[in-house]
C-alpha positions in Angstrom: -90.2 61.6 37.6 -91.4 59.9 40.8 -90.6 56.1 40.9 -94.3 54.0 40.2 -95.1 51.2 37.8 -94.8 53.5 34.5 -90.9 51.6 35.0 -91.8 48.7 34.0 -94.2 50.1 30.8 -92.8 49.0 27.3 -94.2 49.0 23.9 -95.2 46.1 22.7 -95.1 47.1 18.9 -91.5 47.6 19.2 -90.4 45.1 21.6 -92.7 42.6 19.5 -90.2 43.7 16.5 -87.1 43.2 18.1 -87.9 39.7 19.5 -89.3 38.8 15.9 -85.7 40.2 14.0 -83.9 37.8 16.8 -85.5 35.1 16.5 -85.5 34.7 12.7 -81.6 35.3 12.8 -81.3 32.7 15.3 -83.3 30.1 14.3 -83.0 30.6 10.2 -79.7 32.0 9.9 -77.5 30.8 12.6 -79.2 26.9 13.3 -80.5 26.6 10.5 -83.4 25.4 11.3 -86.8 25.9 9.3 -89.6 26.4 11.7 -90.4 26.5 15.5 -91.3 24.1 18.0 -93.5 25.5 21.2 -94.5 23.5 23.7 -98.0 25.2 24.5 -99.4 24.5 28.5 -102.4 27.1 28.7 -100.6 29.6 30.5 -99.5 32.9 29.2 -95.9 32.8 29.0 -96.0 30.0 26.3 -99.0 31.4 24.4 -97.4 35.2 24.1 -94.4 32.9 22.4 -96.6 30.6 20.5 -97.6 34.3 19.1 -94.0 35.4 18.5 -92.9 32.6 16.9 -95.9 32.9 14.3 -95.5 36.4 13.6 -91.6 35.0 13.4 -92.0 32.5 10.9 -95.8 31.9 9.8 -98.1 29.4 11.5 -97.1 26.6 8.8 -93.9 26.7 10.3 -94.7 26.3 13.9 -96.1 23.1 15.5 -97.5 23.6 19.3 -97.6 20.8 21.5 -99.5 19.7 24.5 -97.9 17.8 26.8 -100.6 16.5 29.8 -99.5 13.7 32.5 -102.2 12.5 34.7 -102.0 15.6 37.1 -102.3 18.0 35.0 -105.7 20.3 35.1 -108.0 19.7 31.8 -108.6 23.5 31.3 -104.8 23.8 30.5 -105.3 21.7 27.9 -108.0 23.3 26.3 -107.2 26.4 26.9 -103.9 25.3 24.8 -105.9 24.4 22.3 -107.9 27.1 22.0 -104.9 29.2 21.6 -103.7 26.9 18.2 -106.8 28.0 16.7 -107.2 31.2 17.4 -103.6 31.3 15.9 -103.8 28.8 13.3 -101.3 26.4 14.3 -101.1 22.9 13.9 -101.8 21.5 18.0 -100.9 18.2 18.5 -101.0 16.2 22.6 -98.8 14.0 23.6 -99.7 12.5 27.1 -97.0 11.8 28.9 -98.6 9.7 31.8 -97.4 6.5 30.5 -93.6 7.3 29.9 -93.7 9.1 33.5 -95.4 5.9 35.4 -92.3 4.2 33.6 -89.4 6.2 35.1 -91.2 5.6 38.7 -92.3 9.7 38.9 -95.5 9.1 40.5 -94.6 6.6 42.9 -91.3 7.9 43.9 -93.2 11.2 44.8 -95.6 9.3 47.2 -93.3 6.8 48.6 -92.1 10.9 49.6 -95.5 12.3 50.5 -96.2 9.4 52.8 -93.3 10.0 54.9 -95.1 12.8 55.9 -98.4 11.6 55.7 -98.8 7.8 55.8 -102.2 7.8 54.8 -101.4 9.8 52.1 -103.8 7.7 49.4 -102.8 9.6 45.4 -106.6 8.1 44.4 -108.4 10.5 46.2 -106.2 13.2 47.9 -104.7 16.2 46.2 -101.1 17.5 47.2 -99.2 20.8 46.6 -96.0 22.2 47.9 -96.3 25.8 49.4 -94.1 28.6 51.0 -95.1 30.9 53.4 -97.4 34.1 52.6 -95.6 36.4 54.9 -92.7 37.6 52.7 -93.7 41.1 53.3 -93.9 41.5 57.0 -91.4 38.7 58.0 -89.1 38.2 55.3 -89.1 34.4 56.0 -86.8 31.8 54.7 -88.1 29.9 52.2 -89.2 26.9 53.7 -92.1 24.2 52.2 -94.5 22.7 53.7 -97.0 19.8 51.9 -100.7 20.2 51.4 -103.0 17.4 50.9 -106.3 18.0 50.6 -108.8 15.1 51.3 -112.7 15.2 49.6 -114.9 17.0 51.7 -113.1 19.9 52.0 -110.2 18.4 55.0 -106.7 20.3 54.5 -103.5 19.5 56.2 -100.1 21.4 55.9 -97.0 19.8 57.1 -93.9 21.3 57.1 -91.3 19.1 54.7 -88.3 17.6 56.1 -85.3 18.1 53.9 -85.3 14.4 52.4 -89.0 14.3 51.8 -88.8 17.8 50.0 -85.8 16.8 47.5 -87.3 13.4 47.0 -90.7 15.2 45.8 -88.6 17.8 43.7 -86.7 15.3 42.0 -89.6 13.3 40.6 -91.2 15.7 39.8 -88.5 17.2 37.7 -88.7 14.6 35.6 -92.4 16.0 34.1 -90.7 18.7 32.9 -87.5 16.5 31.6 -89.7 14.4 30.0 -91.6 17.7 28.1 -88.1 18.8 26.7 -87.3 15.5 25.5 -90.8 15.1 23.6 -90.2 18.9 22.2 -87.1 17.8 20.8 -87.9 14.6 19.0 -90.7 16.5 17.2 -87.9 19.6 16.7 -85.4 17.0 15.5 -88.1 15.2 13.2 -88.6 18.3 11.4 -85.4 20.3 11.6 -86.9 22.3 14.1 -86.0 24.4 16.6 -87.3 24.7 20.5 -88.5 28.0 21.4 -88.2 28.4 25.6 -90.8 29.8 27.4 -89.6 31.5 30.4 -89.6 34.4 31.3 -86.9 37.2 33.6 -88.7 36.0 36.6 -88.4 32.3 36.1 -85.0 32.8 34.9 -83.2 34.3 37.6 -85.1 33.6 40.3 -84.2 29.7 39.5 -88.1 28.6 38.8 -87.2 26.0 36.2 -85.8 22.6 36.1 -82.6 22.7 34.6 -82.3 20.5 31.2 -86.4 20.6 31.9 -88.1 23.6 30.8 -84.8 25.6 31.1 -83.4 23.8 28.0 -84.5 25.1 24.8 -82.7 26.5 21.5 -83.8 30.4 22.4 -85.5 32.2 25.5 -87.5 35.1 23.8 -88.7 36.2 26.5 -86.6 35.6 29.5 -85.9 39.6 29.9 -89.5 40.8 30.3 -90.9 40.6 34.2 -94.0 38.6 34.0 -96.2 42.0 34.1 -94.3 43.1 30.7 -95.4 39.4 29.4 -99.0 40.6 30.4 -98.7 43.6 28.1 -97.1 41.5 24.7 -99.4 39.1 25.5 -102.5 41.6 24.9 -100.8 42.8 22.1 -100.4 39.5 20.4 -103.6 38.5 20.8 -103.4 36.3 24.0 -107.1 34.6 24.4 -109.0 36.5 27.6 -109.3 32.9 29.0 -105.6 32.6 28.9 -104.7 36.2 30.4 -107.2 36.4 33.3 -105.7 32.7 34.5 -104.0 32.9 37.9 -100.5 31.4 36.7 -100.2 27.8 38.1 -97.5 25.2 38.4 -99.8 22.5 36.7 -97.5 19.6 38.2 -98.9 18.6 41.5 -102.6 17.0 42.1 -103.8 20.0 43.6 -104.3 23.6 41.9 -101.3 25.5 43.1 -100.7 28.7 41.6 -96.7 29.7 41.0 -96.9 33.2 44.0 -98.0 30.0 46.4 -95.3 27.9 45.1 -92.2 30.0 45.1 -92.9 34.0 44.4 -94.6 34.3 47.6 -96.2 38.1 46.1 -98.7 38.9 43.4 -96.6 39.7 40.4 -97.5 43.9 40.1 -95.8 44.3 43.4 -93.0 41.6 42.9 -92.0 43.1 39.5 -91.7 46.8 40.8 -89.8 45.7 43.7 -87.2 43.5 41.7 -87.1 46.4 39.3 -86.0 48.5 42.0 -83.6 45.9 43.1 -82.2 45.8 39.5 -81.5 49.3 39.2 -80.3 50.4 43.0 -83.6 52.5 44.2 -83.7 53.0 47.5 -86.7 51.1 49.4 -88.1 53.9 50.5 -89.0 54.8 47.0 -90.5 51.5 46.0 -92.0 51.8 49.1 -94.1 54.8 48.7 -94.9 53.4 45.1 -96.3 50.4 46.3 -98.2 52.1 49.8 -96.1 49.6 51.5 -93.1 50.0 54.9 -89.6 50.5 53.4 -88.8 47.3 56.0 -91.3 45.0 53.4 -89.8 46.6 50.5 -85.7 45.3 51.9 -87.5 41.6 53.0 -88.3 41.3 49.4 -84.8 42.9 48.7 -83.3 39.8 50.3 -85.9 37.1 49.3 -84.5 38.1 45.7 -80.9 38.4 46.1 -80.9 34.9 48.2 -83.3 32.9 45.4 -80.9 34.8 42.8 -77.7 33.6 44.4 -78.8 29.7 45.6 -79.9 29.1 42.1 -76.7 30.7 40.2 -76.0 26.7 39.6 -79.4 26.1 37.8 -78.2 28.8 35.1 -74.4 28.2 35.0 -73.2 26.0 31.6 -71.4 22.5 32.3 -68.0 23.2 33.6 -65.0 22.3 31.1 -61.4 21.9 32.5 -59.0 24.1 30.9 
């Protein structure tokens, strides 16, 4: 059969059924734990495994919560929220804001952000980090640049020196640090486990923060590409609202959705290309599947293989001397 997206096709009955038998070994029989903790953002990753875990264990024993700092957008929480109820979860928000303004995340970010722009002023402008869009036809390195945006419409783009860039990344780690932490106190409380949310193209492509959202008691979903998310999420009931969203980051001031941020290619054509990747087809054959050159096809080959191998440390355990 000729190479297209049919690949990447599964069945969500039975994959559904398979994630559901794991999980309730894992978290009942091996930890021993009696219910699930999901940290719930209004995307679709975490509401497809807010749905697994209820079909896992019952919605008495799952708790979602909702984690907003001051730069999150308001539709993620109430898109979160919506998804409790449609599921019959108990929903409860903890704003982080406070504890973050604590550890210094806010103002160790702009001390950054004005380095690049010193009249960089957080009460009015909006910032996001971005890559370049020309993965396809240049197969650029992967190099950020920072956009504020000023009322009335006024954009700059700056590309980030090295020190600004992993001064920015670091405090902003710590939103997602700070989530894991709150997940587990409520796991802990309860004798609870945390149920992860990422998925195969967060995972090996090194889009997490480790000991952030990368730390969790099981992944459920870090094998499906984000378009086989798509389909269990339809399956499971996934609100409309929740499944037409254009996947965002939710951490910087601006809306910044996650192909701007680091994918750098809708998802349909990222996932058939990695696929092929995977599983040794030659680009020319992803190529013709996508309408696309065979040269766009081996940019994306390397974009891949390079995020794959400069993140290996994000995924490797803590070393031990032997």
């Amino acid at each position: 059969m000729q190479f297209g997206s049919h690949v990447l096709i599964i069945d969500p009955e039975v994959e559904t059924a398979q994630i559901i038998t794991m999980m309730r070994q894992t978290i009942q029989h091996d930890f021993r734990r009696k219910g699930a903790i999901v940290g719930l953002s209004g995307g679709v990753d975490s509401a497809t495994v807010l749905g697994l875990a209820v079909k896992a264990y019952g919605p008495e024993r799952v708790l979602a919560v909702m984690m907003p700092e001051q730069d999150s957008s308001p539709v993620s929480e109430q898109y979160a929220a919506q998804m409790a109820e449609t599921y019959g979860v108990t929903a409860i928000t903890e704003d982080l804001t406070a504890g973050l303004a604590g550890f210094d995340c806010y103002g160790r970010r702009d001390d950054a952000v004005r380095s690049v722009f010193p009249d960089y002023d957080p009460s009015q402008d909006e910032i996001k980090l971005v890559l370049p869009t020309d993965l396809l036809d240049r197969g650029s390195l992967n190099v950020y640049s920072l956009s504020l945006s000023r009322p009335g419409g006024e954009e700059r783009k700056r590309v980030l020196p090295v020190a600004a860039y992993l001064q920015i990344v670091a405090a902003s780690n710590m939103k997602q640090r700070s989530r894991m932490l709150m997940l587990y106190y409520h796991a802990e409380q309860r004798n609870y486990a945390v149920i992860g949310t990422a998925n195969r193209n967060e995972h090996a492509q090194g889009f997490f923060v480790k000991y952030g959202d990368g730390g969790a008691d099981i992944q459920p979903i870090q094998h499906l590409y984000k378009t086989q998310v798509y389909q269990l999420a339809h399956y499971l009931g996934v609100t409309p609202e929740i499944i037409k969203r254009t996947p965002t980051t939710d951490t910087y001031s601006a809306e910044c959705s996650q192909e701007e941020f680091y994918f750098r290619l809708p998802f349909e054509q990222m996932d058939l290309i990695w696929y092929g990747l995977d599983n040794q087809i030659p680009a020319a054959d992803v190529a013709a599947a996508l309408q696309i050159s065979a040269q766009q096809v081996e940019n994306v080959y390397r974009d891949l293989s390079q995020k794959s191998r400069s993140t290996e440390y994000l995924r490797s355990k803590p070393l031990m001397v032997r």
